[in-house]
C-alpha positions as CSV (number, residue, x, y, z in Angstrom):
1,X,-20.2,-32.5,2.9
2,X,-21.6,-29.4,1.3
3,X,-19.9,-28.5,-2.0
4,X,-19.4,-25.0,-3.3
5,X,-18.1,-24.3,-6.8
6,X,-15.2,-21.5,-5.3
7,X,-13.1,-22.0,-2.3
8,X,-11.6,-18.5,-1.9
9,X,-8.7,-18.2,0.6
10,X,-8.3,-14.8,1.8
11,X,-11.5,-11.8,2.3
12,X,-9.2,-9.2,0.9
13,X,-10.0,-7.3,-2.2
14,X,-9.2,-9.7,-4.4
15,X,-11.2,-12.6,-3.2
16,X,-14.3,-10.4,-2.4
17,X,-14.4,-9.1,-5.5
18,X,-14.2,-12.9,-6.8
19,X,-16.7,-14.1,-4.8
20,X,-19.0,-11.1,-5.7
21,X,-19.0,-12.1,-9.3
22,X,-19.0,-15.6,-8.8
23,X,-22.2,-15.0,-7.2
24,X,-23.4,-12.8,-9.7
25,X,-22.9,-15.6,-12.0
26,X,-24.8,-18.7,-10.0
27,X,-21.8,-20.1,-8.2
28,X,-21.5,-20.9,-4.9
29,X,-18.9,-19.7,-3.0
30,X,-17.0,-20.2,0.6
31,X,-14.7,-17.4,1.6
32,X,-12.4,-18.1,4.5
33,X,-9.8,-15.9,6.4
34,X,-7.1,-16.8,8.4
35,X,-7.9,-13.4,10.5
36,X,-10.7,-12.8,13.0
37,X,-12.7,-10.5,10.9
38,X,-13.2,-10.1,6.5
39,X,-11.5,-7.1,4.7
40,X,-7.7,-8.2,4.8
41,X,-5.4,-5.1,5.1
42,X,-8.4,-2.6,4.4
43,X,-10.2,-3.9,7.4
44,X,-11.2,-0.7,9.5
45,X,-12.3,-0.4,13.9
46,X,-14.5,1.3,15.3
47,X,-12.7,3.5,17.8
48,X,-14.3,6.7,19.8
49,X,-16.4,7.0,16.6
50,X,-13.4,7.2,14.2
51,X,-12.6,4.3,11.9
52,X,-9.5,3.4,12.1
53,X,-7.1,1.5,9.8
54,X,-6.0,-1.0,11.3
55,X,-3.4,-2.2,9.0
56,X,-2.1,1.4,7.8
57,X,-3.7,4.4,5.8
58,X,-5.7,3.3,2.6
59,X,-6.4,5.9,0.2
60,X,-8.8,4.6,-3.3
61,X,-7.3,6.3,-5.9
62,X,-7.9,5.3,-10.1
63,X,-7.9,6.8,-13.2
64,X,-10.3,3.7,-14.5
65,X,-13.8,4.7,-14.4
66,X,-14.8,1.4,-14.5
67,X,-13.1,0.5,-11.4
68,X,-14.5,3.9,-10.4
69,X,-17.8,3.0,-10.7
70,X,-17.9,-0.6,-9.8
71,X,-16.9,0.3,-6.1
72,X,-19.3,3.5,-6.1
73,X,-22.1,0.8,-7.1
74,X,-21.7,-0.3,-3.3
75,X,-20.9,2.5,-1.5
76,X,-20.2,6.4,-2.0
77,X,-17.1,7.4,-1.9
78,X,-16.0,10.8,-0.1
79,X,-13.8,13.8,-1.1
80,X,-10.4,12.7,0.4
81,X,-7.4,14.4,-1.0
82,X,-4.2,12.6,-0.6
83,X,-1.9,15.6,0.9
84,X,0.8,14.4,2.7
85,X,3.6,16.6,4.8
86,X,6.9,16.2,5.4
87,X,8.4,16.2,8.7
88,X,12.5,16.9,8.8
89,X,14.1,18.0,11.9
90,X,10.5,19.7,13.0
91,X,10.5,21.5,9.6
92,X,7.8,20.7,7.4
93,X,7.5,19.9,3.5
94,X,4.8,19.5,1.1
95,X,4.5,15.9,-0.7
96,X,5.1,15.0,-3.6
97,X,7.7,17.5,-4.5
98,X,6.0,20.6,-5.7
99,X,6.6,24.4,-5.9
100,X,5.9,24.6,-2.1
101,X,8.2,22.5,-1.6
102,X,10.8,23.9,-3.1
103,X,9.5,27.2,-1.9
104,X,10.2,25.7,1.6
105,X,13.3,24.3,1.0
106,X,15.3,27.2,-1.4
107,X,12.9,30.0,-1.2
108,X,12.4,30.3,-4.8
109,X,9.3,31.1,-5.5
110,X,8.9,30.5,-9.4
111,X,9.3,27.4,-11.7
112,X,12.3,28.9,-13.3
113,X,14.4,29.6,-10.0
114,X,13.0,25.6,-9.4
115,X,14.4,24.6,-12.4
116,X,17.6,26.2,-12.3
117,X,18.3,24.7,-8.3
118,X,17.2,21.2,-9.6
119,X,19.3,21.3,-12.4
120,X,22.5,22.4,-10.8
121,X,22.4,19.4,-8.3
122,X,21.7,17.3,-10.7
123,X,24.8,18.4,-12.4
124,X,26.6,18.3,-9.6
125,X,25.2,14.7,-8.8
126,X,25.9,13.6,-12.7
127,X,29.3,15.1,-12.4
128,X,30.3,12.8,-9.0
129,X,28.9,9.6,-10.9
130,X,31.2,10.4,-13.9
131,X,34.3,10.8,-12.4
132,X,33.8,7.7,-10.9
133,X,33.5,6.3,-14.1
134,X,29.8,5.5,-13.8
135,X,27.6,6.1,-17.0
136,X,24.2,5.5,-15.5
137,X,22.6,5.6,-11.5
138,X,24.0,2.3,-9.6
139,X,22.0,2.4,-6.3
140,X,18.4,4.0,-5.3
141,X,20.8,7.1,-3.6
142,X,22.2,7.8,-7.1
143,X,19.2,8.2,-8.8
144,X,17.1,10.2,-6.1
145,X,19.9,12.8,-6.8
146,X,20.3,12.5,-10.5
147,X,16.4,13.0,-10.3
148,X,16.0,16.0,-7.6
149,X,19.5,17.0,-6.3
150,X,21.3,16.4,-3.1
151,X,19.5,18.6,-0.8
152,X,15.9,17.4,-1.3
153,X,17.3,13.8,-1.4
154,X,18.8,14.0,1.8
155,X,16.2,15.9,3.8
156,X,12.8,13.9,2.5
157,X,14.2,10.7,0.7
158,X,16.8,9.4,2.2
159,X,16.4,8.6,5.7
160,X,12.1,7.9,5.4
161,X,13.3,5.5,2.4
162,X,16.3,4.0,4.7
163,X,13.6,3.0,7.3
164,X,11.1,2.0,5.0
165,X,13.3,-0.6,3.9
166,X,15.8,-1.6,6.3
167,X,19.3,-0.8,3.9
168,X,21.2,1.7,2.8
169,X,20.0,4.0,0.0
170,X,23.3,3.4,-1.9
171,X,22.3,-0.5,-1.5
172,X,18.9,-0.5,-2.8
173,X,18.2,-0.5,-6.8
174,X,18.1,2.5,-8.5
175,X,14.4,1.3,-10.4
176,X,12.6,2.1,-6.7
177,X,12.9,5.6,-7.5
178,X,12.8,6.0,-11.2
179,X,9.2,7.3,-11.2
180,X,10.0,9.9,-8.6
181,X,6.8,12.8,-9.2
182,X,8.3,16.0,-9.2
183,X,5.7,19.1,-10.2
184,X,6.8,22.8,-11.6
185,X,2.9,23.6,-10.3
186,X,1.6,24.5,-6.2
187,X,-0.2,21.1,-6.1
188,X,0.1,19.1,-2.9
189,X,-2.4,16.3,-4.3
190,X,-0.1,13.4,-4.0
191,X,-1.7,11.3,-6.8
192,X,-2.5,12.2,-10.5
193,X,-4.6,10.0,-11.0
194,X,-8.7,11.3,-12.0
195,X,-10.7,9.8,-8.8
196,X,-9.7,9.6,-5.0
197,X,-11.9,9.5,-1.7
198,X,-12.5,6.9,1.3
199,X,-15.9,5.0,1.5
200,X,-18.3,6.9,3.5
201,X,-18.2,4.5,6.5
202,X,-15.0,2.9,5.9
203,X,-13.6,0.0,3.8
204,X,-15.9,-2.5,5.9
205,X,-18.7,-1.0,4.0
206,X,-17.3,-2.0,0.8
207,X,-16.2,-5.7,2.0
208,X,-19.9,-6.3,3.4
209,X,-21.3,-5.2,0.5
210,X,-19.1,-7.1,-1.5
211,X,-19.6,-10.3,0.5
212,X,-23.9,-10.1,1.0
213,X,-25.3,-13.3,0.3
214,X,-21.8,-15.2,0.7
215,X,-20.4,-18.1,2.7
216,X,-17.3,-16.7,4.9
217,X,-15.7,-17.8,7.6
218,X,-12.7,-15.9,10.0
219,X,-10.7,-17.6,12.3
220,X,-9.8,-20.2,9.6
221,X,-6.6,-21.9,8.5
222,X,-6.4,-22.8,5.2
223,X,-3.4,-25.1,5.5
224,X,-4.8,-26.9,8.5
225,X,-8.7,-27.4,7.3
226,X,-8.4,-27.3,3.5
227,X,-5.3,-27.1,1.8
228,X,-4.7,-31.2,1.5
229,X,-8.7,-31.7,0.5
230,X,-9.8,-28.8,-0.9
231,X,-10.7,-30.7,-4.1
232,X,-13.4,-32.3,-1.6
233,X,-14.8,-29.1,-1.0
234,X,-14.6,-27.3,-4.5
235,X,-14.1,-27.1,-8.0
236,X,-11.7,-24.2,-8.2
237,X,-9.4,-22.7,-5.4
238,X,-9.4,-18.5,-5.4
239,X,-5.8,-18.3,-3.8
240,X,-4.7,-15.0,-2.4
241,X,-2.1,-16.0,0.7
242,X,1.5,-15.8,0.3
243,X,2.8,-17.4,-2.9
244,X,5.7,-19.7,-1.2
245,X,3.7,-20.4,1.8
246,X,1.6,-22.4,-0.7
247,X,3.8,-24.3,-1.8
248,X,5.6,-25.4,1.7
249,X,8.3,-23.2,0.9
250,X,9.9,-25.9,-1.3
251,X,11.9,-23.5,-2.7
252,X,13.4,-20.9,0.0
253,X,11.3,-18.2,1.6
254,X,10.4,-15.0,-0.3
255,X,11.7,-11.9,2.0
256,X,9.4,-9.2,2.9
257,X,9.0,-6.1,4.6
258,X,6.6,-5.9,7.3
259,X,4.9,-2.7,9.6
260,X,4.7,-2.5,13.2
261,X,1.8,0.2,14.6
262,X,1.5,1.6,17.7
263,X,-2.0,3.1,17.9
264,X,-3.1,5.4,21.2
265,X,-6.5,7.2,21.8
266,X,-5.8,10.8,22.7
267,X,-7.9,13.5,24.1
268,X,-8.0,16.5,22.1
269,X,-9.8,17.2,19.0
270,X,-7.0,17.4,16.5
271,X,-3.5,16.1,17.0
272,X,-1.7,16.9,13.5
273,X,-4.0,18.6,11.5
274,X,-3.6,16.3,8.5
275,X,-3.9,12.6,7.5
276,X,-1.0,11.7,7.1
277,X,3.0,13.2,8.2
278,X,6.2,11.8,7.2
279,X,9.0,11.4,9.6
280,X,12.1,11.8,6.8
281,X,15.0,11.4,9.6
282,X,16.7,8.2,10.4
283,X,16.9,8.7,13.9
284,X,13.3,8.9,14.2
285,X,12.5,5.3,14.4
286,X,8.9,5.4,13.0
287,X,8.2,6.8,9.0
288,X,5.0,8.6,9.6
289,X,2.1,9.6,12.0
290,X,-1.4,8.5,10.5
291,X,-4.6,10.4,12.1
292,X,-7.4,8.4,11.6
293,X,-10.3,11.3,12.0
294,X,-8.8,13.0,8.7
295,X,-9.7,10.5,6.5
296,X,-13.7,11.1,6.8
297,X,-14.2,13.8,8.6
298,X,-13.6,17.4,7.8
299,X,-14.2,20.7,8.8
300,X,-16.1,21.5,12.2
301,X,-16.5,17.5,12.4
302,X,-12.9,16.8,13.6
303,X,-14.4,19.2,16.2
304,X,-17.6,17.6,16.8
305,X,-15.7,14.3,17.6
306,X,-13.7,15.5,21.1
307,X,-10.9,12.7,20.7
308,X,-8.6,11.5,17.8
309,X,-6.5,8.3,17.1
310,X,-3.1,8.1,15.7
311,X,-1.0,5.2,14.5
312,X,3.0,5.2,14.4
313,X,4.1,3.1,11.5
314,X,7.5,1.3,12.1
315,X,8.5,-0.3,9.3
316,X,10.8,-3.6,9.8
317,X,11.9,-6.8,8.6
318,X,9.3,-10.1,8.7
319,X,9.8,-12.8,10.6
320,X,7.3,-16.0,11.3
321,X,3.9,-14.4,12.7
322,X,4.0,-11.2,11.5
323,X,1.7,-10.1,8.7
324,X,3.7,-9.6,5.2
325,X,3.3,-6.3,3.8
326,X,6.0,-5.4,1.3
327,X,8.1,-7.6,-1.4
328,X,11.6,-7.3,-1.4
329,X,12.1,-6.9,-5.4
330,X,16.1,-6.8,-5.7
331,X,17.4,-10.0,-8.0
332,X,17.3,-13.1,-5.1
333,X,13.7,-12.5,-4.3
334,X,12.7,-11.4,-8.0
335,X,14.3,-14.7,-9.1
336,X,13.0,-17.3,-6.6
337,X,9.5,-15.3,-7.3
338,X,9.8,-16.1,-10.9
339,X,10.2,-19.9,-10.0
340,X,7.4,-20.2,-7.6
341,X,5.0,-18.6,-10.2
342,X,5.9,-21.3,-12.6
343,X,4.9,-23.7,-10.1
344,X,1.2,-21.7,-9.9
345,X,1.1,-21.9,-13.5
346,X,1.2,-25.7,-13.6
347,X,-1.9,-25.9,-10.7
348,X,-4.5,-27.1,-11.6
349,X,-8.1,-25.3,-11.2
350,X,-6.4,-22.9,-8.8
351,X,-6.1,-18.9,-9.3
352,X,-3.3,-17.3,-7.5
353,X,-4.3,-13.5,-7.1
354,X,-3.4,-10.5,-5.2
355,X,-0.6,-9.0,-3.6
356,X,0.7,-11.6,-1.3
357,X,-0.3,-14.6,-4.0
358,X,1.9,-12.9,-7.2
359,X,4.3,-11.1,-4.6
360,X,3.5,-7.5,-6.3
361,X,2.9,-4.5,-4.5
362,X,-0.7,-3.7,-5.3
363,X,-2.3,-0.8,-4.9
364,X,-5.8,-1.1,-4.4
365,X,-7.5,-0.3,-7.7
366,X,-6.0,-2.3,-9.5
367,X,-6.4,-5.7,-7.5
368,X,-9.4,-4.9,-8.0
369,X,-9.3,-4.5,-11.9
370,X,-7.4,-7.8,-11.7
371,X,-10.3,-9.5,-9.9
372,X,-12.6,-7.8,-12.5
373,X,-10.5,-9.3,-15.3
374,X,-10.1,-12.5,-14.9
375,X,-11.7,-16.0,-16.1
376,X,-14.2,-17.3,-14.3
């Protein structure tokens, strides 16, 4: 049986970026997938021309130039801006909250009238908590209001953030919202941080490039073909599945939140006119509207390319089969998490990694810092 120094479980970020300096250093690797294809959740198709993110809209964003440059070594990266818009009851809002938006909600139209409207429903908000003999924000519904007032709160937070995870506002912790951006500036660039774009080509173009020269194979179960031998196979195990299915859920199931899309070819140019549009009311039953084209193509391109895809996101609760997107961090899950990762911590030659391995919500940058910083 050939032997490889790295059995990496999982052709996401994390385990490509493993396997590409694992390589770099001598070792031999085998990369396996339980899907049909490598890339994990950035995986992109081909459709009418337009690549299309398959498992929802991923946008690179890092203030680390190292990260920066490491994934620009493989592929360029484009001039995607992150600009997302607001849809409440066919009215529609800049994101994050910014002077347009409050332009478009109050009509003020400087960052003094701003201030002043923010203020006053947070006082009123504060006021409410008080005499109910609350010092501090209980609940995620609390804090949104303490933070940006009622109106706001209940236009764009509240019923895109009920959806998104399946409770009550006034049920979910208050920490989910505590970094809530909110800009005295007209800036509708959703992230702050220094560098941003798509690779030119699409995420495949980074996994491929990643992956050259490397054992993989799709289509493969870890837990039927390796998990009980993989010492047979390798010296070390790269681990990046979910973290209790691991370990045979000995200890209960970790709870996650999952996405449903609904993707459909249509036949005009330009659907939306943007990337990406929120749907903030609950009785919408999807959060947002992804258009595919807008992530790589710009100007009289959109036009140049006759049809457009679009993707509804639903967001929903997982059960058995569906892909895990989301951990559920309120004190249960946070808890039995904790206890799993002291199993990890006691297995031998294995590395637990990524989003689904440490249930953390990753962004993309920095998995791939992790993978960057790590032992091997």
């Amino acid at each position: 049986m050939k032997r490889y120094d790295y059995l990496i479980v999982g052709a996401g970020l994390f385990g490509a970026v493993i396997a590409y300096r694992a390589t770099q250093l001598g070792k031999r690797c085998l990369v396996i997938d339980r899907r049909s294809h490598l890339g994990g959740n950035v995986y992109c198709e081909d459709q009418e021309g337009i690549h299309v993110h398959k498992y929802g809209a991923h946008i690179f964003h890092t203030s680390n130039k190292e990260v920066w440059d490491f994934v620009n070594s493989f592929v360029e990266f484009n001039r995607y801006t992150n600009c997302p818009v607001a849809n409440y009851k066919d009215k529609l809002y800049n994101l994050p909250f910014n002077m347009n938006t409050f332009y478009q909600m109050w009509g003020v139209t400087t960052p003094a009238e701003a201030t002043a409207k923010i203020e006053e429903q947070k006082s009123e908000a504060l006021a409410k908590m008080k005499a109910e003999g609350a010092l501090e924000p209980r609940n995620l519904e609390e804090q949104a209001q303490v933070l940006i007032g009622k109106d706001i709160y209940e236009a764009l937070i509240k019923g895109y953030t009920e959806k998104q995870w399946g409770r009550p506002c006034s049920e979910l912790p208050a920490f989910i919202i505590k970094r809530l951006p909110v800009r005295l500036v007209f800036d509708n660039n959703y992230f702050n941080d220094l560098y941003q774009g798509i690779p030119k080509g699409g995420y495949n173009v980074l996994i491929d490039a990643l992956l050259q020269g490397v054992e993989t194979r799709t289509a493969c179960d870890f837990f039927k073909e390796y998990k009980q031998n993989w010492q047979e196979v390798a010296d070390k195990l790269v681990y990046t599945g979910a973290l209790d299915e691991y370990f045979d859920y000995r200890l209960g199931k970790l709870d996650w939140r999952t996405v449903r899309f609904e993707t459909e070819t249509l036949d005009v140019p330009n659907y939306q006119g943007n990337a990406v549009i929120n749907y903030t009311e609950r009785d919408v039953p999807y959060t947002r509207i992804i258009e595919h084209k807008h992530f790589e193509m710009f100007g009289q391109q959109v036009y140049d390319c006759p049809k457009t895809v679009i993707s509804r996101e639903y967001s929903t609760e997982y059960k058995e089969r569906m892909e895990p997107y989301y951990p559920v961090n309120d004190e249960r899950n946070n808890r039995l998490a904790d206890e799993y990762r002291a199993l990890a911590a006691r297995e031998g030659n294995v590395l637990f990694g990524g989003r689904l391995a440490e249930y953390k919500y990753y962004d993309m940058a920095p998995v791939i810092e992790k993978a960057l910083s790590v032992d091997l």
